[in-house]
Every structure is written in structure tokens, then in C-alpha cells.
Backbone of each chain as ProteinMPNN parsed JSONL, in Angstrom:
{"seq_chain_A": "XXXXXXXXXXXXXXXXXXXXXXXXXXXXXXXXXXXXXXXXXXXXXXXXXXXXXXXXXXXXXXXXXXXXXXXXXXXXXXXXXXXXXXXXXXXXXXXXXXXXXXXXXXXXXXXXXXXXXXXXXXXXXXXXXXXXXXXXXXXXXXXXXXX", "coords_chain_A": {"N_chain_A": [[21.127, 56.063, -15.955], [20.346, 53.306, -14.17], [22.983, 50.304, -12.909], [23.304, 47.284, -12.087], [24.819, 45.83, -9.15], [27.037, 43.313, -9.389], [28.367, 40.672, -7.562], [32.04, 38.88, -7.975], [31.639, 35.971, -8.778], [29.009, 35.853, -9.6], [28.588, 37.559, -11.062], [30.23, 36.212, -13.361], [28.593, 34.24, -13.735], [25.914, 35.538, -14.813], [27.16, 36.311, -17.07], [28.081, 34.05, -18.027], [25.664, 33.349, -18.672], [24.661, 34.566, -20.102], [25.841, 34.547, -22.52], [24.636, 32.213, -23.389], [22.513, 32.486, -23.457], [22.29, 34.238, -25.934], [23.95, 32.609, -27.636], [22.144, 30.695, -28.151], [19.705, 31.914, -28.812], [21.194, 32.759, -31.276], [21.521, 30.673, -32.554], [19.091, 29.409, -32.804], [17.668, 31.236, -34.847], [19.227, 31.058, -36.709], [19.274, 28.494, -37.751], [16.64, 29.064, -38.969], [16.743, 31.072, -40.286], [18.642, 29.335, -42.101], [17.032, 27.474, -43.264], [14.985, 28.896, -44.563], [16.176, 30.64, -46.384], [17.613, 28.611, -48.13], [19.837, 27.402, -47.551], [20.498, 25.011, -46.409], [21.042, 23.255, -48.142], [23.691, 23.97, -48.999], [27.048, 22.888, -49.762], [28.851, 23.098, -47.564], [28.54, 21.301, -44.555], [25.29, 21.94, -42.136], [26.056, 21.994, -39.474], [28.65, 22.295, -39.203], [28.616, 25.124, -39.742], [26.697, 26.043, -38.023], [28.443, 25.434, -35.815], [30.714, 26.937, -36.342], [29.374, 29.666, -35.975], [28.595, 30.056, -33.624], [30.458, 30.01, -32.197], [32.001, 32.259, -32.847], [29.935, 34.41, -32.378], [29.878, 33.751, -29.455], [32.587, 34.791, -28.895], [32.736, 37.259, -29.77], [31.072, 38.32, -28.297], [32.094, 38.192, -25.373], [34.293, 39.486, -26.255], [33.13, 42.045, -26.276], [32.156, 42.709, -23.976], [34.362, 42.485, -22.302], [35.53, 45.1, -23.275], [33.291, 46.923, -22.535], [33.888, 47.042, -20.076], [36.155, 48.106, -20.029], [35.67, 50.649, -20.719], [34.475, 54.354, -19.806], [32.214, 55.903, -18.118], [30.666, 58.101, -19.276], [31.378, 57.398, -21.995], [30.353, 55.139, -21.904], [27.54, 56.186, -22.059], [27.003, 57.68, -24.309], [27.313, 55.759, -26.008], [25.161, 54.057, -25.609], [22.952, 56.067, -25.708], [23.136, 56.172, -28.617], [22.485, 53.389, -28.862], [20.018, 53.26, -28.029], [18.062, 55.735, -28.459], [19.037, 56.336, -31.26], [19.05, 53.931, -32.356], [16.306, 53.308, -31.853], [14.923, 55.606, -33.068], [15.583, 54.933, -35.883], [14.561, 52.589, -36.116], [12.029, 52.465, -36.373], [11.617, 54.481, -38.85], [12.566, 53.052, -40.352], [10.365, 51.015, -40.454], [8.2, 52.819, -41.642], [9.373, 53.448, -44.152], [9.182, 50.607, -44.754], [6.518, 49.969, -45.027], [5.899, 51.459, -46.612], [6.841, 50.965, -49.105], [5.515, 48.781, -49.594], [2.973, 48.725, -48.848], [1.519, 50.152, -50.196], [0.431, 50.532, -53.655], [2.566, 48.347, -55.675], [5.365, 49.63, -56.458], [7.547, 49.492, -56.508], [10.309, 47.285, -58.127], [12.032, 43.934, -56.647], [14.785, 42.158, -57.626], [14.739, 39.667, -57.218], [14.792, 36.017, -56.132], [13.171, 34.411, -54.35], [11.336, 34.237, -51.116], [12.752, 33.725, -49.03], [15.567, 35.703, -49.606], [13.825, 37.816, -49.937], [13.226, 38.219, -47.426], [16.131, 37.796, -45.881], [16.839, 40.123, -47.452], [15.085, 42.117, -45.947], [16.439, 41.682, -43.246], [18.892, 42.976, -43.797], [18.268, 45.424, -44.496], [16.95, 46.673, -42.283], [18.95, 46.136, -40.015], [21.034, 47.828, -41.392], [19.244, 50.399, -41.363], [19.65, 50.755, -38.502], [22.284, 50.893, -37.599], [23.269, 53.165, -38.954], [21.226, 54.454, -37.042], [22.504, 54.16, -34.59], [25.004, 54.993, -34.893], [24.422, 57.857, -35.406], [23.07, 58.294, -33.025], [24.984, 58.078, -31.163], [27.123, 59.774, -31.951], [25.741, 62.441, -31.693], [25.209, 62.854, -29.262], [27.466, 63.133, -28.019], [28.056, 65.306, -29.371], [26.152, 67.342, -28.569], [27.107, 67.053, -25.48], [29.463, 68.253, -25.604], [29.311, 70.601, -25.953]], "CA_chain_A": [[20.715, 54.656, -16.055], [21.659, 52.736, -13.216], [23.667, 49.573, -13.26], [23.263, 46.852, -10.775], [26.202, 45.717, -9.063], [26.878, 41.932, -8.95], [29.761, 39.885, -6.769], [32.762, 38.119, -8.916], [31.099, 34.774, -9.205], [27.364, 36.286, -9.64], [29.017, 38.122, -12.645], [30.391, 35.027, -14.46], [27.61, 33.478, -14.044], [25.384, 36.248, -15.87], [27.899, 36.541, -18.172], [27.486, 33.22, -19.362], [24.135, 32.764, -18.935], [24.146, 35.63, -21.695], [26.575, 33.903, -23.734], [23.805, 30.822, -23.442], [21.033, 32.643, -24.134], [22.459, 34.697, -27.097], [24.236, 31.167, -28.388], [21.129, 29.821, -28.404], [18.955, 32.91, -30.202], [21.821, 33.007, -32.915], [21.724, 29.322, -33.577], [17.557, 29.064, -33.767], [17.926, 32.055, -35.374], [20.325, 30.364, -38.294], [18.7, 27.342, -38.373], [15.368, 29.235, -39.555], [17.456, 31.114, -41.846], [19.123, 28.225, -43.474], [15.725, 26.957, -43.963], [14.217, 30.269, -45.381], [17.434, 30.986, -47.619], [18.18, 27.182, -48.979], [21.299, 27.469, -47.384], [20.416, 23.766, -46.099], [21.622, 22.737, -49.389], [25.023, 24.111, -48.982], [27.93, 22.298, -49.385], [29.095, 22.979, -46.073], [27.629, 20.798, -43.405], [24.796, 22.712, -41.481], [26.333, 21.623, -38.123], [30.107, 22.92, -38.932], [28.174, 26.575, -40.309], [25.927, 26.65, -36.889], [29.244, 25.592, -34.927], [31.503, 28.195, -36.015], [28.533, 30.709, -35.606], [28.497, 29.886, -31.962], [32.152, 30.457, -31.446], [32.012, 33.544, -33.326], [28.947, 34.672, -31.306], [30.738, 33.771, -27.906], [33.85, 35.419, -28.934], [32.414, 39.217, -30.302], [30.22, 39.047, -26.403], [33.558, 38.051, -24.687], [35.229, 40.561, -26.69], [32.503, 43.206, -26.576], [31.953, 42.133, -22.307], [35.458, 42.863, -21.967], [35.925, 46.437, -24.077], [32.428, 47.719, -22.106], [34.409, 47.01, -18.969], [37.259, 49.426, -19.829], [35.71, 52.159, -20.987], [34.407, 54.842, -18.747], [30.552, 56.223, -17.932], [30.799, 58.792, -20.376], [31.859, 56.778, -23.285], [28.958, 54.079, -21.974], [26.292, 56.931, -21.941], [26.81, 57.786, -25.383], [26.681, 54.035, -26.878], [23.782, 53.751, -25.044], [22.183, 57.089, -26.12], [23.299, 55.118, -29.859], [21.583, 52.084, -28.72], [18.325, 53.219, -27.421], [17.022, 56.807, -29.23], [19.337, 56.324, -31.807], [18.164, 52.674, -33.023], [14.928, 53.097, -31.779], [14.472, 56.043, -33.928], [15.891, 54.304, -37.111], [13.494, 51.06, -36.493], [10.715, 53.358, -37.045], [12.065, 55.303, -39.975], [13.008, 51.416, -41.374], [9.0, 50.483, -40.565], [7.669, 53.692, -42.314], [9.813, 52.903, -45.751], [8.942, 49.294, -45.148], [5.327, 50.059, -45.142], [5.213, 52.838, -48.259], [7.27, 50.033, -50.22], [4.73, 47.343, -49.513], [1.574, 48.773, -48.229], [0.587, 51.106, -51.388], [0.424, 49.912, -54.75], [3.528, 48.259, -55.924], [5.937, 50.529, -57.671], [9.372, 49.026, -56.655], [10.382, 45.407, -58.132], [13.201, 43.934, -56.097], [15.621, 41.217, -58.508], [14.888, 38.56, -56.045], [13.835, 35.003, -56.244], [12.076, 34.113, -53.4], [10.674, 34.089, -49.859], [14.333, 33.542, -48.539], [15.7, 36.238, -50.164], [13.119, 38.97, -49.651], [13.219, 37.948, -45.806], [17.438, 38.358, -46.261], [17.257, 41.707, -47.573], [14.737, 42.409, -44.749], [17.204, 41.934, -42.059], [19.854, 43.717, -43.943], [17.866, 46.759, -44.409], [16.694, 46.896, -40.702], [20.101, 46.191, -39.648], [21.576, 48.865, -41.909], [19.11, 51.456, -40.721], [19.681, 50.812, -36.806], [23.832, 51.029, -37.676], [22.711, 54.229, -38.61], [21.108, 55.608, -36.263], [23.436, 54.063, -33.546], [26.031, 55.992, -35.373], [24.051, 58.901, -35.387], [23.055, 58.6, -31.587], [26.713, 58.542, -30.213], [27.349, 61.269, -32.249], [24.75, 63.592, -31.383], [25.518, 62.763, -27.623], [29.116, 63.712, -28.157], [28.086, 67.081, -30.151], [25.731, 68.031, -26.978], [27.77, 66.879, -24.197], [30.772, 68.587, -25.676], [29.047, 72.079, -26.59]], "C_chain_A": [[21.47, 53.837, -14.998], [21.62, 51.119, -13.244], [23.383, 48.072, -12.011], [24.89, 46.137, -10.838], [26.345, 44.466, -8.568], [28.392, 41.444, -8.42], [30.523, 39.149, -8.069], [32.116, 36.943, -9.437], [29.532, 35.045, -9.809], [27.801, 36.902, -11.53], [29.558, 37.131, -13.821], [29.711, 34.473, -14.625], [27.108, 34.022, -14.949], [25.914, 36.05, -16.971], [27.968, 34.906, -18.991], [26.811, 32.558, -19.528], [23.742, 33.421, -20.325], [24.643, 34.963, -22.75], [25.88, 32.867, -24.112], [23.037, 31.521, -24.116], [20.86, 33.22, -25.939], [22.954, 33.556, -28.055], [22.933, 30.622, -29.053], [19.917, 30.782, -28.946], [19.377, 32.648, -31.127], [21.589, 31.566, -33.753], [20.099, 28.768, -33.691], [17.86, 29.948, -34.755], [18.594, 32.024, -37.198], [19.81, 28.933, -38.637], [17.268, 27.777, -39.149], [15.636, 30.317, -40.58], [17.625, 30.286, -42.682], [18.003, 27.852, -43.964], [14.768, 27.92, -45.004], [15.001, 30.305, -46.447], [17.93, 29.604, -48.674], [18.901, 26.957, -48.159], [21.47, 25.929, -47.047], [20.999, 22.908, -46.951], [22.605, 22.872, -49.531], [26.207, 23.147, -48.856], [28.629, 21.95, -47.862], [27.934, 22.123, -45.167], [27.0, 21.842, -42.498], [25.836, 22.906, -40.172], [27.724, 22.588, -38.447], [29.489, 24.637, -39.364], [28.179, 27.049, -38.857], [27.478, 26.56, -35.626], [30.356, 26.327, -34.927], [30.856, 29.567, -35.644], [28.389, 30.898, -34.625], [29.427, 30.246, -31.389], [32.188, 32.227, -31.998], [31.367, 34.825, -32.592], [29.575, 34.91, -30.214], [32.277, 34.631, -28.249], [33.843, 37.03, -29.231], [31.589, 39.049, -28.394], [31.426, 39.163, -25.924], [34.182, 39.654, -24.992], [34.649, 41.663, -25.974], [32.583, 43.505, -24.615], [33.375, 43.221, -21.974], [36.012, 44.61, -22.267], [34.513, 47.361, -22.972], [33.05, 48.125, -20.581], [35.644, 47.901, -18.628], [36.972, 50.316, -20.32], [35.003, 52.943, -19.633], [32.819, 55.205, -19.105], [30.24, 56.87, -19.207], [30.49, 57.946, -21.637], [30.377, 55.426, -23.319], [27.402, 55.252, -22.717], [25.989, 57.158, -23.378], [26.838, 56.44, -26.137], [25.472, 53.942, -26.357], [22.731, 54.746, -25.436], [22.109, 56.535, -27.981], [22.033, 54.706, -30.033], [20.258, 52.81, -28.899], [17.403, 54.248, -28.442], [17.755, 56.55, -30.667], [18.745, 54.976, -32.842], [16.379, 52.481, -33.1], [14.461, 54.119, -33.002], [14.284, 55.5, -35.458], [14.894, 53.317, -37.313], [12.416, 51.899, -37.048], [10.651, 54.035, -38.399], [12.464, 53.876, -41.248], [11.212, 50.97, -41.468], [8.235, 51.401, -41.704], [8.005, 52.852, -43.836], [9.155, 51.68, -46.034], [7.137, 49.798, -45.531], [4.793, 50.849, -46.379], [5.99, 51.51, -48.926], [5.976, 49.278, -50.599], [3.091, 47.413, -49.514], [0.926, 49.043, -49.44], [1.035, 50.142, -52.985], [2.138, 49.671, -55.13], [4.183, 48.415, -57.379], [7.495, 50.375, -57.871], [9.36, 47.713, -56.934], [11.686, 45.19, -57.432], [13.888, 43.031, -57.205], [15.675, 39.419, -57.634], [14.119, 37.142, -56.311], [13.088, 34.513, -55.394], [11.887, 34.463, -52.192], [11.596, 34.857, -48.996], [14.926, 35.065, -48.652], [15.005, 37.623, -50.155], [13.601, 39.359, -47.84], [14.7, 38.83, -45.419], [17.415, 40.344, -46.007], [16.48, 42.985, -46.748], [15.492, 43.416, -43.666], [18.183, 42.848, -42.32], [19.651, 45.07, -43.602], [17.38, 47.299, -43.061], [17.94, 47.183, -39.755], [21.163, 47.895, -40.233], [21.118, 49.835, -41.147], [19.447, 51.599, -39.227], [20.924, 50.949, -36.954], [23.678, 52.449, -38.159], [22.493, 55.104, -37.589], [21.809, 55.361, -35.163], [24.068, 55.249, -33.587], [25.997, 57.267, -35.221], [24.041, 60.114, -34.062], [24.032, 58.896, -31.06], [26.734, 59.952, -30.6], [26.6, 62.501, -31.782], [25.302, 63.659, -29.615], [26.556, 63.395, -27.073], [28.95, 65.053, -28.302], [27.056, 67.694, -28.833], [26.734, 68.454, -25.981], [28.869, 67.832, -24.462], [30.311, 70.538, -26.261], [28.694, 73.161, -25.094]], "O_chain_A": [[22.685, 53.676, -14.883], [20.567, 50.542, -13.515], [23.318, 48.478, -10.851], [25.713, 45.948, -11.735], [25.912, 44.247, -7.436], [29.426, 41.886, -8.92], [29.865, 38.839, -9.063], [32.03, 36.901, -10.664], [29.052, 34.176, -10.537], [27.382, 36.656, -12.662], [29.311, 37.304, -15.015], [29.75, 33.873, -15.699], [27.376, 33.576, -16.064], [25.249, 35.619, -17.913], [27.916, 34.69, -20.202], [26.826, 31.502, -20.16], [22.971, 33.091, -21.226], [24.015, 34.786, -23.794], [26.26, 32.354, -25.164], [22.816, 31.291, -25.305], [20.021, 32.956, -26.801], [22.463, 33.494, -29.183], [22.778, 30.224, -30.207], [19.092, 30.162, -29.617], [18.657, 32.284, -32.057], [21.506, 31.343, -34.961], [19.807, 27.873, -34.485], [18.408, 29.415, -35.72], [18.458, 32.636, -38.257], [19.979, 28.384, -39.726], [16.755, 26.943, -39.896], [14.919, 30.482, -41.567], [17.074, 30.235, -43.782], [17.896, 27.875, -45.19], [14.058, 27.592, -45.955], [14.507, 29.984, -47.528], [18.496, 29.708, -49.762], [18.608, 25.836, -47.742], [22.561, 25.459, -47.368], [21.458, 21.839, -46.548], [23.071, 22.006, -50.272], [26.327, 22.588, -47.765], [28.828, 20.881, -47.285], [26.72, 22.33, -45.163], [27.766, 22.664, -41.995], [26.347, 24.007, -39.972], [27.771, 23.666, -37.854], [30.395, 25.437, -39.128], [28.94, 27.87, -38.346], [27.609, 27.406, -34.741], [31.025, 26.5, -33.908], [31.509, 30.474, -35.128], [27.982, 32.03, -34.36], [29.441, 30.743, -30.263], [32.439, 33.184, -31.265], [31.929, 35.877, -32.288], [29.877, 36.054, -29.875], [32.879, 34.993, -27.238], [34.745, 37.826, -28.972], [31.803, 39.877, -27.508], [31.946, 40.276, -26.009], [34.424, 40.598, -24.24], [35.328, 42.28, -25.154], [33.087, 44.531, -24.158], [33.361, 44.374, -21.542], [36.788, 45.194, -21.511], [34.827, 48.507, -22.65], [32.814, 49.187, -20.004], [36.055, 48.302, -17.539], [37.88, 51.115, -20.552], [34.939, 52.351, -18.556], [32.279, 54.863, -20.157], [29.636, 56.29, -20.109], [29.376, 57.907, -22.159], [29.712, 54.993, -24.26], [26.586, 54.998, -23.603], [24.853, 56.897, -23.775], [26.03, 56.38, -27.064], [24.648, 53.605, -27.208], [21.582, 54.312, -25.513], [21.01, 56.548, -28.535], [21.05, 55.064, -30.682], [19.606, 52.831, -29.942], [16.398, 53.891, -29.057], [16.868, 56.543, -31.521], [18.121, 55.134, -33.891], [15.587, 51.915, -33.854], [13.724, 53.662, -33.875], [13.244, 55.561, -36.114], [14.378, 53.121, -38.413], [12.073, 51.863, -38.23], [9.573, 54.095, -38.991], [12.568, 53.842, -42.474], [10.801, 50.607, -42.571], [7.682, 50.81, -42.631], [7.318, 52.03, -44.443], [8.625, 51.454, -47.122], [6.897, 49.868, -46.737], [3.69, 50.866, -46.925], [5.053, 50.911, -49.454], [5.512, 49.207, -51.737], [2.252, 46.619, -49.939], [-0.05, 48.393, -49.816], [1.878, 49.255, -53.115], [2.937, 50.588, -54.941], [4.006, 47.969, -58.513], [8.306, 50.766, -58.71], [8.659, 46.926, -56.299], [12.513, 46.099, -57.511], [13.195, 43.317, -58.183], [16.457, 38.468, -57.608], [12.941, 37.148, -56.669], [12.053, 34.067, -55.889], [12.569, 35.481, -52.077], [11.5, 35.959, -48.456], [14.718, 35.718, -47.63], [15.729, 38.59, -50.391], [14.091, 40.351, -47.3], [14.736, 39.955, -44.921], [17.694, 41.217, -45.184], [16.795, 44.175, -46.717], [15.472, 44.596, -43.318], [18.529, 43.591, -41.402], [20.318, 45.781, -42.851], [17.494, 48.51, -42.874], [18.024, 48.116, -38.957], [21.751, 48.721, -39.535], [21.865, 50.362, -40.324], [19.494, 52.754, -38.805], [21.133, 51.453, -35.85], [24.26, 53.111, -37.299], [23.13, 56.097, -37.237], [21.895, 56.372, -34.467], [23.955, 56.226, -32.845], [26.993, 57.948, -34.975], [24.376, 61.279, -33.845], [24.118, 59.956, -30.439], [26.488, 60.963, -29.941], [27.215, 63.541, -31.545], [25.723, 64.668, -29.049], [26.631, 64.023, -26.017], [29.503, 65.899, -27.599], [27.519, 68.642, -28.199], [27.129, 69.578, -25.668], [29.312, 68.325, -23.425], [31.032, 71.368, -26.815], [28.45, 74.358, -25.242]]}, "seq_chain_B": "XXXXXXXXXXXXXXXXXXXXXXXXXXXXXXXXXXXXXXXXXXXXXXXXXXXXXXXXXXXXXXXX", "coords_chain_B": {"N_chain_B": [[22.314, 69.634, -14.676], [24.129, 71.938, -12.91], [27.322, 72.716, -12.028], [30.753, 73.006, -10.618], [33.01, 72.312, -11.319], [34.501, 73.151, -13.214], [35.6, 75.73, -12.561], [36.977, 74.488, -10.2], [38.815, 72.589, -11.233], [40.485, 74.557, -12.612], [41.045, 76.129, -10.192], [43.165, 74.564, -9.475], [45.428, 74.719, -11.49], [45.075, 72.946, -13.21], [44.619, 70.55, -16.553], [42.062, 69.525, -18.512], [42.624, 66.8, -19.469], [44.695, 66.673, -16.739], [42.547, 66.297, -14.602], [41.23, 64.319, -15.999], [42.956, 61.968, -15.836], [43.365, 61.631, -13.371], [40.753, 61.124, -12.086], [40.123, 58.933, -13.569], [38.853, 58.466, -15.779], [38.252, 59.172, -19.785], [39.115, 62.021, -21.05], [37.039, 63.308, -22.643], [34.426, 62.624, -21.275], [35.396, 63.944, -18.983], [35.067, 66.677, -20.209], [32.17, 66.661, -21.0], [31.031, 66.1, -18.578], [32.186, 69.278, -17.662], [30.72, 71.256, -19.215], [27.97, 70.332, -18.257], [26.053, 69.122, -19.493], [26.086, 66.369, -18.93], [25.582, 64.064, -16.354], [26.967, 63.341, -13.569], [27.519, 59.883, -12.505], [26.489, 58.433, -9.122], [28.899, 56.888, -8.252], [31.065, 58.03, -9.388], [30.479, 60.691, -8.718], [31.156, 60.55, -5.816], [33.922, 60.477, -6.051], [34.792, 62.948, -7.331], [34.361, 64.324, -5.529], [35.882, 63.471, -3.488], [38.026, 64.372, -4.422], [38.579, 66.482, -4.808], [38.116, 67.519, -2.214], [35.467, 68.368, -1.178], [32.148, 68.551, -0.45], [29.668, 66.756, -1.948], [27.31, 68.251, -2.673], [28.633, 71.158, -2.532], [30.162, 71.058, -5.062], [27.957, 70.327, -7.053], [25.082, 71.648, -8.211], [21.537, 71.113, -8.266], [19.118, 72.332, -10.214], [16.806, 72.309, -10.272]], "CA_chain_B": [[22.494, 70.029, -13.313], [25.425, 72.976, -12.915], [28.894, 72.455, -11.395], [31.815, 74.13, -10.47], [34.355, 71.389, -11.878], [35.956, 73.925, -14.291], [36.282, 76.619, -11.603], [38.465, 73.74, -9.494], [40.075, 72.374, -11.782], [41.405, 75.9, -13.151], [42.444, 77.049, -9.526], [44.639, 73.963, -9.513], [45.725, 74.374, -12.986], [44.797, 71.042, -14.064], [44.137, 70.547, -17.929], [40.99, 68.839, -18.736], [43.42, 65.713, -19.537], [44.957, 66.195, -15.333], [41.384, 65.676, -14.564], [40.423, 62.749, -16.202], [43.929, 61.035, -15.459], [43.191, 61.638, -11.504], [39.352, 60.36, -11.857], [40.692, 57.546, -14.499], [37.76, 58.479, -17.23], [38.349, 60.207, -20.656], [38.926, 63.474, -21.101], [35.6, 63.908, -23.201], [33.555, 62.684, -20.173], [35.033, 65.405, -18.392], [34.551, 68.042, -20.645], [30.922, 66.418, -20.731], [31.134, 67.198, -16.969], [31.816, 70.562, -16.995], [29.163, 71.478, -19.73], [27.302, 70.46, -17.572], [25.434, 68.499, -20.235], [26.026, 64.925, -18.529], [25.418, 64.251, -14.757], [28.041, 62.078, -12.988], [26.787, 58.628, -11.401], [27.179, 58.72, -7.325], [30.625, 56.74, -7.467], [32.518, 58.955, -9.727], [30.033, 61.848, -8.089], [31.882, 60.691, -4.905], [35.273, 60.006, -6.461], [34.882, 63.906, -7.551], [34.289, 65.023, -3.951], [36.89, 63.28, -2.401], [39.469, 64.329, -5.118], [38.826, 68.084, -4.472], [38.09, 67.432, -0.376], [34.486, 68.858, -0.631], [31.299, 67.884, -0.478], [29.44, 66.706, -3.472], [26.248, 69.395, -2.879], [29.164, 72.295, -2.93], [30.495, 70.798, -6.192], [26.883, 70.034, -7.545], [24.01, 72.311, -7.891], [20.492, 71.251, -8.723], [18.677, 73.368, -11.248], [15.366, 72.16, -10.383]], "C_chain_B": [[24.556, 71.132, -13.646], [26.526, 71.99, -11.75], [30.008, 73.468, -11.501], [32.773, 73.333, -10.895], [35.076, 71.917, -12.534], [37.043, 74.784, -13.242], [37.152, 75.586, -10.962], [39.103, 73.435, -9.927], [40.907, 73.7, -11.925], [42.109, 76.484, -11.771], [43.568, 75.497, -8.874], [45.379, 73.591, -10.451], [46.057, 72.953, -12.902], [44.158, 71.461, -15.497], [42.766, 69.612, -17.581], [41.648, 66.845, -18.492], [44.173, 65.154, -17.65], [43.83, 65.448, -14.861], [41.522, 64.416, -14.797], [41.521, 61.457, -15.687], [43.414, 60.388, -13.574], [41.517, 61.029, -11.095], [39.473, 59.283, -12.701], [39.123, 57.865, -15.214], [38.546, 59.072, -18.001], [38.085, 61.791, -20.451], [37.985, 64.356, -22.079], [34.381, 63.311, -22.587], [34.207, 63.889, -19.81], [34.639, 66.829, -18.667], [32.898, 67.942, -20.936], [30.604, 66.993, -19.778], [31.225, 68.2, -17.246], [30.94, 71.631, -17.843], [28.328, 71.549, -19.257], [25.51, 69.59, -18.172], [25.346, 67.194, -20.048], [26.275, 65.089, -17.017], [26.05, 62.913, -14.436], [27.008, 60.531, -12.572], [27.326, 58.897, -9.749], [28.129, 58.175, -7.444], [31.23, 57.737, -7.899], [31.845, 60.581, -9.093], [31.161, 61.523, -6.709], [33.179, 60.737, -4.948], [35.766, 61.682, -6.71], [35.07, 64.644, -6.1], [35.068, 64.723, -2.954], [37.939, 63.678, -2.827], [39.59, 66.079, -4.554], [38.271, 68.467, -3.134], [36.876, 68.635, -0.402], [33.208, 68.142, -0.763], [30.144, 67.84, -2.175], [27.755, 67.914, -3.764], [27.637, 70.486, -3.028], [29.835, 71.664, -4.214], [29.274, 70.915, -7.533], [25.599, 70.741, -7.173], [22.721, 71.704, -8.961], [19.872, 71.772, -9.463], [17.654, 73.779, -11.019], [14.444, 73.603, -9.029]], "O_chain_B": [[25.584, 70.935, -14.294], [26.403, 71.002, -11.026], [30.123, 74.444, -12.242], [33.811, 73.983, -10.771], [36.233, 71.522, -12.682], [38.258, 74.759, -13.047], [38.334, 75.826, -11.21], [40.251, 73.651, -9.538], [41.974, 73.815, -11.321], [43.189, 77.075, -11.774], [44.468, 75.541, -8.035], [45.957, 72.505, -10.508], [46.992, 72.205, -12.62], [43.395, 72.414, -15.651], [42.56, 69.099, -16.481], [41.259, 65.988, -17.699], [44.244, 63.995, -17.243], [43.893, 64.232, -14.681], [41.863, 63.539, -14.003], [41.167, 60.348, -15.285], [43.246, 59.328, -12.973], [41.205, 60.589, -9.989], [38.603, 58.462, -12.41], [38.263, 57.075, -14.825], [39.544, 59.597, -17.507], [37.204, 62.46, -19.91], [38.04, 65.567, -22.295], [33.322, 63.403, -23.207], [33.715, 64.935, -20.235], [34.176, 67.735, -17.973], [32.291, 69.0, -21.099], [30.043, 68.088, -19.746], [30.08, 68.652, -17.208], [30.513, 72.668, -17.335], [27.592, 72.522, -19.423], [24.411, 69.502, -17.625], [24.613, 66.592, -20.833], [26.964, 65.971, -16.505], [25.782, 61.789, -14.858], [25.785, 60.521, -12.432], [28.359, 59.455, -9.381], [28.924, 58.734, -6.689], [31.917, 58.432, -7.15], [32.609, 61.543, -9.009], [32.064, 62.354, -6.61], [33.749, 61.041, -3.9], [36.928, 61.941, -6.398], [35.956, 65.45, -5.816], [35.139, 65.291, -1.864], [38.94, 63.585, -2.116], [40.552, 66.641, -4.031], [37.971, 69.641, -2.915], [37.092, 69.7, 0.176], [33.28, 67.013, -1.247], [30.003, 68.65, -3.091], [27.303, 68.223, -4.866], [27.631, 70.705, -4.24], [30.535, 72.671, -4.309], [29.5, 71.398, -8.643], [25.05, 70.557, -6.086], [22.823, 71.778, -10.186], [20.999, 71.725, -9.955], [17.23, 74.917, -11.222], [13.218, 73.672, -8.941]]}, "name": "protein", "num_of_chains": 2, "seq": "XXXXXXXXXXXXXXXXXXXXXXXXXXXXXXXXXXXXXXXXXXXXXXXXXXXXXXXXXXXXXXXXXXXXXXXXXXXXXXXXXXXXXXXXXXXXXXXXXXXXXXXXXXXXXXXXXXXXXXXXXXXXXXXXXXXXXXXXXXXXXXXXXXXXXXXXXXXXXXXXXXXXXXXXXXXXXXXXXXXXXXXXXXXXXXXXXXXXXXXXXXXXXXXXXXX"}
């Protein structure tokens, strides 16, 4: 997979054009949560939720930016073998289930009250399976490469 | 793609660990390398060929 190779200033820029663009996914992103989930109703002020979510956000890229930058090819190839066959497989294996839950006559009840809440346990379960097969992918990459 | 990276390292007894110190990766990239199960990128392909003063076709054989 090859990499392109950008000048010092060309690279800060990217870097926080990404931090813009992902800022600004996570925080539509949470504003159409809060609205799905209630959460709008929360004690907490929306604004102080969405503005530690932003710092939080910018601070795991930073972090993550920084940790991709000291490891070595190797160690990339297999996160990336993770990422790509590894998640990709899982989304599919998360669509299947989703689709026998939902599609065919319904035989599972969830405990859930609404919309919000279904949506929620959605993302979890999508999320779950792709942490999965990340997990899976490295590994497998490792147990090749190393046999 | 094949390689001879074990054979050099071994006739300058280097551990797997000399290796990776002297190309600055992990020492489970290199044993990736000499599996033969992961194919370098051209820098550290060249970084390999200048460390053991040959050229990166006599280090690196094709399969195809």
C-alpha cells in the first residue's frame, strides 16, 4: 500500500484538516444522537457534552497521528490488514445477523424503549463486531507473516 | 517474493533483534521479512541493500 509523501508544512496542514473534518463528523454525528437518544434533555448542557467530545476527538487523532508515526511498516501492515479485511469482513457478518434478526419473522424482543435506543444498540453492535474482526485481522497477519 | 535476508544475516551472526536494531523496525517485521510472507517497501528495500552493500535484485527474488 503505498503512502504518499508530504513536506513538513503540507503535513500539518493535512493533519489538521483531518482533525477538522473528523471534529466536525463527531460533533454532527452527536448532535443527531442527542436528538435520537433524548440526551437533549440531559442535565448537562448540550454545548459543554459536544465541547469536550471535540477535545477528546482531537486528542485520541493527535495521540493516535503520533503512535502511527513511531511504529514501523510491519506493525502498520498488520493494523491495516485489521482495518480493511478484518473490519470489512465483520461489517458483513454484522449485516447478515442484522438482517436474520429483522428481516424474517420476529423472534427476538430487545428490552428497549424506543427509536433512540434501538439505533444505540445499533452502533454498539456494529462497532463491537468490527473490534472484532480488527482484532482478528492483526492477528491473523502476525500468525502468517511469522510462520 | 523470496529473499536471502536470513542467509546474511546468519553469515554475520546477527540475531533477528541485530537486524531490526540496524534497519530501526521490530524484530517481528523482520522475521516477517525473512518468511518471506511480507514484501519490504522500496525505502527500507533500499535501507536493506545498502546495509548488506548489495544490490536489492541479489537480495530479492521475484517468484513470478
Amino acid at each position: 500500500m503505498s503512502m504518499l509523501k508530504l513536506d513538513g508544512s503540507r503535513k500539518r496542514m493535512t493533519g489538521l484538516a483531518m482533525i477538522l473534518v473528523f471534529g466536525l463528523a463527531g460533533g454532527i454525528g452527536f448532535l443527531k444522537g442527542a436528538q435520537m437518544t433524548g440526551a437533549e434533555d440531559s442535565p448537562v448542557p448540550l454545548a459543554v457534552l459536544l465541547a469536550l467530545l471535540v477535545i477528546a476527538l482531537t486528542a485520541a487523532l493527535r495521540l493516535s497521528w503520533k503512535w502511527w508515526a513511531s511504529v514501523d511498516e510491519g506493525v502498520r501492515s498488520a493494523h491495516m490488514n485489521g482495518w480493511y479485511h478484518g473490519g470489512s469482513i465483520a461489517t458483513m457478518v454484522a449485516l447478515v445477523v442484522a438482517l436474520a434478526l429483522f428481516a424474517g419473522p420476529q423472534t427476538v424482543t430487545f428490552p428497549l424503549t424506543g427509536a433512540g435506543e434501538l439505533f444505540g444498540l445499533g452502533v454498539l453492535f456494529c462497532f463491537a463486531m468490527q473490534f472484532v474482526g480488527y482484532v482478528v485481522g492483526w492477528a491473523v497477519w502476525w500468525a502468517r507473516a511469522s510462520r | 517474493m523470496k529473499n536471502r535476508l536470513k542467509v546474511l544475516r546468519a553469515e554475520r551472526d546477527w540475531s533477528q533483534a541485530d537486524l531490526a536494531a540496524r534497519l530501526e523496525v521490530s524484530r517481528q517485521t523482520v522475521n516477517a521479512l525473512e518468511t518471506g510472507k511480507y514484501d519490504p517497501s522500496l525505502p527500507l528495500a533500499f535501507k536493506i541493500a545498502r546495509l548488506f552493500e548489495q544490490s536489492i535484485e541479489a537480495i530479492f527474488q521475484d517468484e513470478a
